[in-house]
C-alpha positions in Angstrom: 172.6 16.1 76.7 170.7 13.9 79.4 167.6 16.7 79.3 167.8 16.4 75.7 167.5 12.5 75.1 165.1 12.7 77.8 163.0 15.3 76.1 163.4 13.2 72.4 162.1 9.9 74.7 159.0 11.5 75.8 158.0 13.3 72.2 158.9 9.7 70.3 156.6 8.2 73.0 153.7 10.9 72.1 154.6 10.6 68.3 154.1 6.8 68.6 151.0 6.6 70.3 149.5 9.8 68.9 147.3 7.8 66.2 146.6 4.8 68.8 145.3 7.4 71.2 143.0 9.0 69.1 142.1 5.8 67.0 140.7 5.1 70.6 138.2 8.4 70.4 136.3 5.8 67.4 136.3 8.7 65.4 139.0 7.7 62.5 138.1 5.5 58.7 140.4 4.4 56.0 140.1 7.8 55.1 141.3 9.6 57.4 144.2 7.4 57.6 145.1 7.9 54.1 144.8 11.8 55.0 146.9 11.7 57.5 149.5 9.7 55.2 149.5 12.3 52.6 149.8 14.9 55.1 153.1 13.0 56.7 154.5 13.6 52.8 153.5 17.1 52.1 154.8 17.8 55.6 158.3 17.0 54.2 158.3 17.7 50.8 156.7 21.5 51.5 157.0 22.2 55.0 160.2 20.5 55.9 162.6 23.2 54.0 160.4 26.3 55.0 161.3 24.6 58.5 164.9 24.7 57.9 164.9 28.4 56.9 163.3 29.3 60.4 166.0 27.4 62.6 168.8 28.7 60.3 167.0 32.3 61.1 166.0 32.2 64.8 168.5 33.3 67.4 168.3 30.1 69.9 167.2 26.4 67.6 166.0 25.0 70.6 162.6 27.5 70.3 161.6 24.8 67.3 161.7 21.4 69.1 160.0 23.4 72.1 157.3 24.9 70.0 156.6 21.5 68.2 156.3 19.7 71.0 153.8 21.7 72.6 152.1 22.1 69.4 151.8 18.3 69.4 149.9 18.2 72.7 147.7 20.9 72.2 146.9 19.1 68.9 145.8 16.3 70.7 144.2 17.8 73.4 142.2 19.4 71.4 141.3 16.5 69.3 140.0 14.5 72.9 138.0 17.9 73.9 136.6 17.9 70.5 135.4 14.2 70.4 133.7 14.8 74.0 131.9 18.0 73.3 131.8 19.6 69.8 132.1 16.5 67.7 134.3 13.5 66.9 134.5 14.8 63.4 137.7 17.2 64.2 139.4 14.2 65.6 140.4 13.4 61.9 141.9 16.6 60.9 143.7 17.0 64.3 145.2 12.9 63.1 146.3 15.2 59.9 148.0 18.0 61.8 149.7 15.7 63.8 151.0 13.5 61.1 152.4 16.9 60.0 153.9 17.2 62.8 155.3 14.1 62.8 157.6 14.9 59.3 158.9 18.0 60.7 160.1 16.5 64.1 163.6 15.1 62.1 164.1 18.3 61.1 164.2 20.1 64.2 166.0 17.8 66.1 168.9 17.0 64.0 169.5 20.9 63.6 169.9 21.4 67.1 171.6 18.7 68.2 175.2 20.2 67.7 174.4 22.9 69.1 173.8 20.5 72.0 176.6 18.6 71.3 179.4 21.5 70.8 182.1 19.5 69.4 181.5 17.6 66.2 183.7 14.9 66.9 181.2 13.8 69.1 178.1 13.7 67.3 178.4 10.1 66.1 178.4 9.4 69.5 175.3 11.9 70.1 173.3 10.5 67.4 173.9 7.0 68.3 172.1 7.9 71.6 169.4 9.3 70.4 168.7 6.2 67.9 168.8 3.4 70.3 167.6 4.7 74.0 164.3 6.7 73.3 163.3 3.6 71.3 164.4 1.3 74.5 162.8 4.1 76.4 159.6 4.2 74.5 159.4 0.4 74.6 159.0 0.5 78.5 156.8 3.6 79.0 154.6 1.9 76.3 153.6 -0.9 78.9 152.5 1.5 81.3 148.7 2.9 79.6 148.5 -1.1 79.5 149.3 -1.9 83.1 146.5 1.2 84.0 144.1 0.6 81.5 143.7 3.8 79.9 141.2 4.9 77.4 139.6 7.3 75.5 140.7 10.5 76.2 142.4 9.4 79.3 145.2 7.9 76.9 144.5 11.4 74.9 145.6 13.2 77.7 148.5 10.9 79.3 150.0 11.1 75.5 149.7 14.8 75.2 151.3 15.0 78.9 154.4 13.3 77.5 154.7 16.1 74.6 154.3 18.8 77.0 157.1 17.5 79.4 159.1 17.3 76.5 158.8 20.7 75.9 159.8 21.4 79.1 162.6 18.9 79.2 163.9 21.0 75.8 163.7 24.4 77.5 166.2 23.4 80.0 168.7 22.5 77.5 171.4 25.2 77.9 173.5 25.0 74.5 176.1 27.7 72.8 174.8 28.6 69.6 177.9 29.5 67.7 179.4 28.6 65.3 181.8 24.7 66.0 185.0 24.6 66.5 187.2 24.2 63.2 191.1 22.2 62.5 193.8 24.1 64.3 195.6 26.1 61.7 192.7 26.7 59.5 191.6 30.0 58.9 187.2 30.7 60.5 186.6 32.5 56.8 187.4 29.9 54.9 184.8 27.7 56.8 182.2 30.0 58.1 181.5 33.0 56.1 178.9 36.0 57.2 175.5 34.8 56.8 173.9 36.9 53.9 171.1 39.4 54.6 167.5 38.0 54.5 166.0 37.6 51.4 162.9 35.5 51.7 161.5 32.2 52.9 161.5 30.6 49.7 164.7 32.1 48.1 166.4 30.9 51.2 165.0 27.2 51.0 166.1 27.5 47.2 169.1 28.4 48.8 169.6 25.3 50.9 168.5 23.5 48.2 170.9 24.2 45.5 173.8 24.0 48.4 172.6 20.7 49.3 172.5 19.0 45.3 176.0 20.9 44.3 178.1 20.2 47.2 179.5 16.5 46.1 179.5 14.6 49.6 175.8 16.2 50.6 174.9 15.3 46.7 176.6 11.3 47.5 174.1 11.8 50.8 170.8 12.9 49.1 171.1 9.7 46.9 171.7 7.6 48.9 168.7 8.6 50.9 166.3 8.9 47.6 167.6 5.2 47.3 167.2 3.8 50.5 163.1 5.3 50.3 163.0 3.9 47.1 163.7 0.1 47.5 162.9 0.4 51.9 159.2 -1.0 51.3 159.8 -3.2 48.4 162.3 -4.9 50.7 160.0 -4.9 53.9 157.7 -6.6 51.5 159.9 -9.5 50.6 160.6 -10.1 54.2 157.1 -10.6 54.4 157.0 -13.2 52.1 158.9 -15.3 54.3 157.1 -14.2 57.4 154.1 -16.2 56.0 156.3 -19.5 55.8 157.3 -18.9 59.0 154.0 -18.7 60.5 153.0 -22.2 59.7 155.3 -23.9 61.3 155.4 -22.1 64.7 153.7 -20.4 67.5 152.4 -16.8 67.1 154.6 -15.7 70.3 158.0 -17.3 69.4 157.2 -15.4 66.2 156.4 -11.8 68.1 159.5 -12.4 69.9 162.2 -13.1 67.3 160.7 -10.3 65.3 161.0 -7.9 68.8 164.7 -9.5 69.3 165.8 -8.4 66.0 164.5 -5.3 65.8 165.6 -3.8 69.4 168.7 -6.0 69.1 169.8 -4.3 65.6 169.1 -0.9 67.5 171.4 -1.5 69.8 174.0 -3.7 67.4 173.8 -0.3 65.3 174.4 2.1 67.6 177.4 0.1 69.0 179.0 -0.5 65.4 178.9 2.8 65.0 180.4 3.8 68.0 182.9 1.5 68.1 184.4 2.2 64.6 183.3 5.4 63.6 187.3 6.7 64.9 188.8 3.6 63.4 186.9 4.1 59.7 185.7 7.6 59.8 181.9 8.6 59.9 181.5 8.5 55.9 183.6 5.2 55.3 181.7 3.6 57.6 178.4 4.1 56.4 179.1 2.8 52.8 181.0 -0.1 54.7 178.0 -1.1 56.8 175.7 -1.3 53.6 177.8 -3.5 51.6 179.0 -5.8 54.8 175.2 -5.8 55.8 172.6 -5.9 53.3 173.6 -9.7 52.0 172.5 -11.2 55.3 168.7 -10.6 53.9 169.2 -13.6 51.9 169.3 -15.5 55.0 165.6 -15.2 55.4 164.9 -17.5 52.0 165.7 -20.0 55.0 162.7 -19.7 57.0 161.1 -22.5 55.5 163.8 -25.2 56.6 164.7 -26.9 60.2 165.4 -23.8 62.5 163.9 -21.4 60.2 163.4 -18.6 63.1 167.2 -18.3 63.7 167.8 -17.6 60.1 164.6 -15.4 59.8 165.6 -13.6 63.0 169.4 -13.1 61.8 168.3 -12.0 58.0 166.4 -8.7 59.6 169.2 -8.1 62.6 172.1 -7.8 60.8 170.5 -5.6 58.0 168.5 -3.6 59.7 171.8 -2.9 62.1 174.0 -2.4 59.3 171.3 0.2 57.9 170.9 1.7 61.4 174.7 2.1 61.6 174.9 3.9 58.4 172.2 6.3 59.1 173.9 7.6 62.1 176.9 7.9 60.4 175.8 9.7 57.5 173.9 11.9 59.4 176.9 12.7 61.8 178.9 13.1 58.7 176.2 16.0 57.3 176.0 17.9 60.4 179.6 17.7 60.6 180.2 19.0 57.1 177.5 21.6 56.8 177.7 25.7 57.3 176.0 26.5 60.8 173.9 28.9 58.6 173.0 26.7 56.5 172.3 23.0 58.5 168.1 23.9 59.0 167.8 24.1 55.5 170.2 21.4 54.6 168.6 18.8 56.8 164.8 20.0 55.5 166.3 19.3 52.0 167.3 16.1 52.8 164.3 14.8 54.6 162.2 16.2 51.6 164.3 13.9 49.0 164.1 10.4 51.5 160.5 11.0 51.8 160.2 11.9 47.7 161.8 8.6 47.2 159.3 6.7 49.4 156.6 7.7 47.4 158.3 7.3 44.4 159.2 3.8 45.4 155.3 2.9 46.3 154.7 3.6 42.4 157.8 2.5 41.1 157.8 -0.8 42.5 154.3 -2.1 43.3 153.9 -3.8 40.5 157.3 -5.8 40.5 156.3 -6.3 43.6 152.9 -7.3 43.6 154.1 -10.3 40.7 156.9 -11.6 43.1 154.4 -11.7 46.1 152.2 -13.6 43.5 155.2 -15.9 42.8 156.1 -16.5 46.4 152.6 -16.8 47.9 151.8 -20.4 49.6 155.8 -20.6 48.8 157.2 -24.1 50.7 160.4 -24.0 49.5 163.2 -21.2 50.2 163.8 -21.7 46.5 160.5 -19.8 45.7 161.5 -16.5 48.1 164.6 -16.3 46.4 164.4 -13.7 42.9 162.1 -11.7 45.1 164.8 -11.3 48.2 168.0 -11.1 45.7 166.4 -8.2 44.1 165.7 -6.8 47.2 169.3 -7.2 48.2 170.8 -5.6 45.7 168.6 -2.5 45.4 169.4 -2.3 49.2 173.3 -2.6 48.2 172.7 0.1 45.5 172.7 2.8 48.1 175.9 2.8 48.5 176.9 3.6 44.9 176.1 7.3 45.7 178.6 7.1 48.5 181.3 5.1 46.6 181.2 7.7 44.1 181.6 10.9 46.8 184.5 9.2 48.9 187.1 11.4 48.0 185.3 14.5 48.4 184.2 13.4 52.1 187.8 12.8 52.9 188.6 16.0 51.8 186.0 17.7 53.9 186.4 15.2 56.9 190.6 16.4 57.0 188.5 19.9 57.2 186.5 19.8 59.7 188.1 17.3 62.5 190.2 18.4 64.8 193.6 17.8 64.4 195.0 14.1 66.4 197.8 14.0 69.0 
């Protein structure tokens, strides 16, 4: 487990700083960014479920995350080499294919990870990890291209060293691919049966697919996810509103730093939550729980305008974003939990095809609702003014967990399934 966080540190770090290092090159337009946008969609609306046929066919998962990863710096090495010699033109589509890569990454990782893991009664714990320390870790190797002042393709190449050593860090990983281990008394066929013969990329990703929509706790999942992409930049934008209030009355650095605090301190408040009560409420319980307990807080930031309006600000994205955080690694804990061995790549490519359907949808959906409350709250002095815009954020938010209120029962039902039994 160490090799493996360490290995999802260093590709987050080359992920992140993938388009800053080749933005550097001098090479990319508005163009190419919106290319590379478009290819982060496709990626996993098409790609992602072809993806999750191949890990649910190869022998060992841990050849995916190994083969991305090194696909990632060879990508942009030869996007540096390219600027240099042949032309800075390729730097663009090599932006594109690593964009690409970027959408895929979720998919491989949260295949293999029990596989890492072994027993599923740990993987809340697992995933928790891997939300909260490569983003810790990421913040602190971010200062160091800063402290040596690397450029150009000397950032290209630093960035594409992390991907490799990833790679590396992956192929280490020793992990039993079998099946997990099921409740005492219940019989392995009922659980796990024979994985069917081959019959085709796409009528296996059909396959996953249909699995994924009929099964009713997965279903409960896959809206709440479509939701949460829906309304997640509708709500960013509302937040925004009141970021602009804020900005008037104080410094630009106590701003940066109460936005930093809350964002790095709902990581780690979200991680803990869900440690800490995952046992007590169960992984499924808990998510629904954290949306409802959590999302109110946003209302908080129609404060930001008033005496101490950085505290409120500061608290109205924590608490959300920690709630949000807490719920993600419980639902996915819950999904890998719950899913067929044979059947968790496509599954999980599913499922990250429908949150990122719903982000798109939600840019056309509602831009223009929002576009007339950021016309009603712009120059806004008074909380009063923030307020329609940041309710109906709020309860879209809160909506998410509808889905989940609805699939409960079944997700008890499975949960009793696949636990182990307690002394």
């Amino acid at each position: 487990m160490p090799l493996f966080v360490l290995g999802v540190t260093l590709v987050s770090f080359a992920f992140m700083f993938s388009e800053p290092s080749l933005f550097d090159l001098g090479a990319l337009t508005p163009p190419a960014f919106a290319h590379a946008s478009s290819a982060s969609v496709l990626g996993s609306l098409l790609l992602a479920p072809l993806l999750g046929v191949l890990l649910d066919r190869v022998r060992r998962r841990r050849v995916v995350p190994v083969t991305l990863a090194v696909a990632l710096a060879l990508t942009l090495v030869a996007a540096g080499v390219a600027a240099e010699g042949v032309g800075a033109f390729v730097v663009p589509v090599m932006l594109v294919a690593s964009a690409a890569l970027t959408a895929l990454w979720q998919v491989g990782e949260e295949t293999y990870l029990p596989s890492v893991v072994g027993v599923r009664g740990r993987l809340v714990t697992a995933n928790a990890l891997l939300t909260a320390l490569p983003q810790l870790g990421v913040m602190g190797m971010g200062a160091l291209p800063a402290l040596a002042d690397l450029d150009g393709l000397a950032f290209v190449i630093v960035v594409a060293g992390a991907a490799a050593c990833a790679a590396v860090a992956f192929r280490a990983v020793e992990a039993v691919e079998a099946p997990p281990p099921v409740r005492a008394g219940l019989r392995q066929e009922a659980v796990e049966a024979p994985p069917p013969p081959r019959a085709g990329f796409w009528r296996e990703a059909a396959e996953g697919v249909r699995f994924a929509l009929r099964d009713p706790v997965l279903r409960a999942i896959a809206l709440c996810l479509v939701v949460t992409g829906l309304t997640g930049e509708f709500a960013d934008d509302m937040v925004g509103l009141a970021l602009s209030v804020l900005v008037e009355d104080m410094p630009p650095g106590e701003i940066a730093l109460a936005r930093m605090g809350s964002i790095y301190g709902a990581l780690a408040l979200g991680a803990l939550t869900a440690v800490l009560l995952h046992r007590r409420l169960g992984a499924y319980r808990l998510a629904w729980v954290a949306l409802l307990a959590s999302q109110p807080f946003t209302l908080l930031v129609a404060l930001s305008g008033v005496a101490g309006g950085w505290l409120w600000y500061m608290i109205g994205i924590l608490v959300p974003l920690a709630g949000s955080i807490a719920a993600t690694i419980a639902l996915t804990s819950h999904r890998q939990a719950i899913t067929p061995d044979r059947l968790l790549g496509r599954v999980t490519g599913t499922l990250v095809a429908l949150a990122a359907l719903g982000e798109r949808a939600g840019t056309l959906l509602l831009g223009l609702p929002g576009e007339w409350l950021r016309e009603a709250g712009e120059n806004a002095s008074s909380p009063l003014r923030l307020l329609p815009g940041l309710v109906l954020a709020t309860a879209l938010s809160m909506a998410a967990a509808v889905p989940l209120l609805r699939g409960r029962r079944h997700a008890e039902a499975a949960s009793r399934q696949v636990e182990p039994s307690q002394p």
